[in-house]
Structure formats: structure tokens, C-alpha cells
C-alpha positions, 0 to 999 in steps of 0.5 A, a space after each residue: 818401786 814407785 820410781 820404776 813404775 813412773 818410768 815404765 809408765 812414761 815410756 809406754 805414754 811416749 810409745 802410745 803417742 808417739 806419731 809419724 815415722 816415730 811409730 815403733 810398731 811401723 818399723 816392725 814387719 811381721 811373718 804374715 807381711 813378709 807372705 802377703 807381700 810376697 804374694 802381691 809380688 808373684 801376683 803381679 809378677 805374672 802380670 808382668 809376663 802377661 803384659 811383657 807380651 800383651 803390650 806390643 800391639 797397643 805399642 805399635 798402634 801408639 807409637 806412630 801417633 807421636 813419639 813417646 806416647 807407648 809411655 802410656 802403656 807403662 802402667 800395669 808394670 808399675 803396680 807391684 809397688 803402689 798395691 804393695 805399699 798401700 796394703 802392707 802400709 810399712 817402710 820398704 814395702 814398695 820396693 819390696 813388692 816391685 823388686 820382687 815381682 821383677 825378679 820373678 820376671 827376668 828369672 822367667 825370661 822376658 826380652 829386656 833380661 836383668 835390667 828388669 830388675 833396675 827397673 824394679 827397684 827405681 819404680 818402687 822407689 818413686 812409690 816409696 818415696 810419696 809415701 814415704 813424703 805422708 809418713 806412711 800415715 795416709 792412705 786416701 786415693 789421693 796418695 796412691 795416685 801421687 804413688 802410681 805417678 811417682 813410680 811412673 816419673 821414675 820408670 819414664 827417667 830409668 827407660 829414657 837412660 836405659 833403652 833411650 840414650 839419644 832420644 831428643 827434647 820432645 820424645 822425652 818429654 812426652 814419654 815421661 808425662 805418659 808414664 807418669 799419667 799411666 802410672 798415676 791411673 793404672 798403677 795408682 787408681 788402679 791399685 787402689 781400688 784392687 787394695 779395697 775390694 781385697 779388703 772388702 774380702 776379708 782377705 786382709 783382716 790382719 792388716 789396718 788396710 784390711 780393717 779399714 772398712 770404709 776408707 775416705 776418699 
């Protein structure tokens, strides 16, 4: 008896201690995850919609002054997964949220059809990715900035294959460091503030993103 009681308490010590990726209640996604991402997904997805259309007038102000700059318009499409990661705070959030939203999209309908889709699973995978670099452990501007710029570096890289097979040196240059500053300020300033004032609601008291009331910078 004494030796199974040493054993359970050993491993309830490991489990309590353990840190980074090691943490098992990390990997586990609960019912009211699932719903709340999948709200942020529709959320955004109607963003998108919104944008799909809003954006061709700032785009075709933008596009004369220096080719490659309309990247800068890429942002509100990169938020789906930068809001996604920073409040559910689990493995495959990110993409999740991002591949969801643009389902939603190309189901609707939008002029750029199923590669909407593409394009949602390699943005939240540049989000993915820093968090995934933080161990999904830190959860500061900083790293929700880095997110929106990862997603922004991935969505500047999947648009120059996709819709931009022969442009030259400066236009993909310019356009991939314009989705990255767009993502790096909507996406991820921008999600990072819409995650707190969410939690300032209330509304997210399930989540750590929700309890932590005040967050550091």
C-alpha cells in the first residue's frame, strides 16, 4: 500500500511540475474550446467577407504608389488565428480558428474560391509557429505581435506562389515586409487588444486568457 501511495504521489508531483509542452492539461481541448474558437472562427469569418469587398478601394489607392505595398491591406485576413491563439492558448488553435474562418469564406463565396482555404491554413500556421517557438507559455504583446508577423510573412510567401508566379525582386520584397508590418499591427496589436478587452468582459472566465485580469506588457 505504501509503495503504491509513493507512486501515485510521484506521479501527481511530475504532472504538477511539469512545464513547457510537458503540460498535459495543454494537449487537452475541451467542449467549451472547441465553441469558443469556433465562434472567433465565424467572427472573423465575416470579417472577411466584409474585407474581401472593403479592401478594393484602399488597394487601388495603394497599388500605384510602389508596387507590392496593397500587402499592407492584408491584416484584417490574418486575425483569425492570431485571436484564436492568444485566447484558447492550446496546440492548433491557430490553425484551427484560421482554417475555419476561410472555410466559411470560400463556402460564401469570395473571388479568390477554394485557395481561400490555402491561404488559411499557411497563415495560422506562421501564428502557430511563434507560439508554438514560446511554448505556448507567454502571452505578452510582444508574442502576439511576433504571431501577426509570422502570419503575415507566411500569407506575403503563399500570395507571391499563388497569385504572383512572375513578379520580380522588389515587388516581392516590398510585398512580403507589407504583410508582414500589417500583420505584425492589425493582426497581431490588433488581436491582442480585442483578446483583452474580451476578457475585461467577462466573457472568457473559462479561459487563463480570461482570468488574467491584468496582463503584462
Amino acid at each position: 500500500m505504501s509503495t503504491s501511495m509513493s507512486a501515485s504521489g510521484s506521479v501527481g508531483s511530475a504532472t504538477s511540475t511539469a512545464t513547457g509542452l510537458r503540460r498535459s492539461e495543454l494537449w487537452r481541448w475541451r467542449v467549451v474550446d472547441i465553441v469558443v474558437a469556433s465562434v472567433i472562427a465565424v467572427a472573423c469569418a465575416v470579417i472577411f467577407l466584409l474585407w474581401n469587398v472593403g479592401y478594393e478601394a484602399p488597394s487601388a489607392l495603394l497599388k500605384p504608389l510602389l508596387p507590392g505595398v496593397q500587402g499592407l491591406l492584408a491584416g484584417p485576413w490574418l486575425l483569425a488565428g492570431v485571436l484564436g491563439g492568444l485566447i484558447i492558448r492550446k496546440p492548433g488553435a491557430a490553425i484551427y480558428t484560421s482554417v475555419v474562418a476561410s472555410v466559411i469564406s470560400a463556402l460564401i463565396g469570395n473571388q479568390w474560391g477554394p485557395l481561400t482555404i490555402a491561404s488559411g491554413i499557411v497563415q495560422g500556421l506562421g501564428a502557430e509557429i511563434i507560439f508554438l517557438l514560446f511554448l505556448y507559455g507567454v502571452w505578452r504583446l510582444p508574442v502576439a505581435v511576433l504571431a501577426g508577423a509570422g502570419a503575415g510573412v507566411a500569407c506575403g510567401i503563399n500570395d507571391r506562389i499563388l497569385w504572383y508566379p512572375g513578379a520580380d525582386v522588389l515587388f516581392t520584397s516590398v510585398y512580403i515586409a507589407s504583410t508582414t508590418i500589417s500583420g505584425a499591427v492589425i493582426a497581431g496589436l490588433g488581436g491582442w487588444f480585442i483578446a483583452r478587452g474580451l476578457a475585461a468582459t467577462g466573457a472568457l472566465g473559462r479561459f487563463a486568457s480570461g482570468r488574467a485580469a491584468t496582463p503584462r506588457v
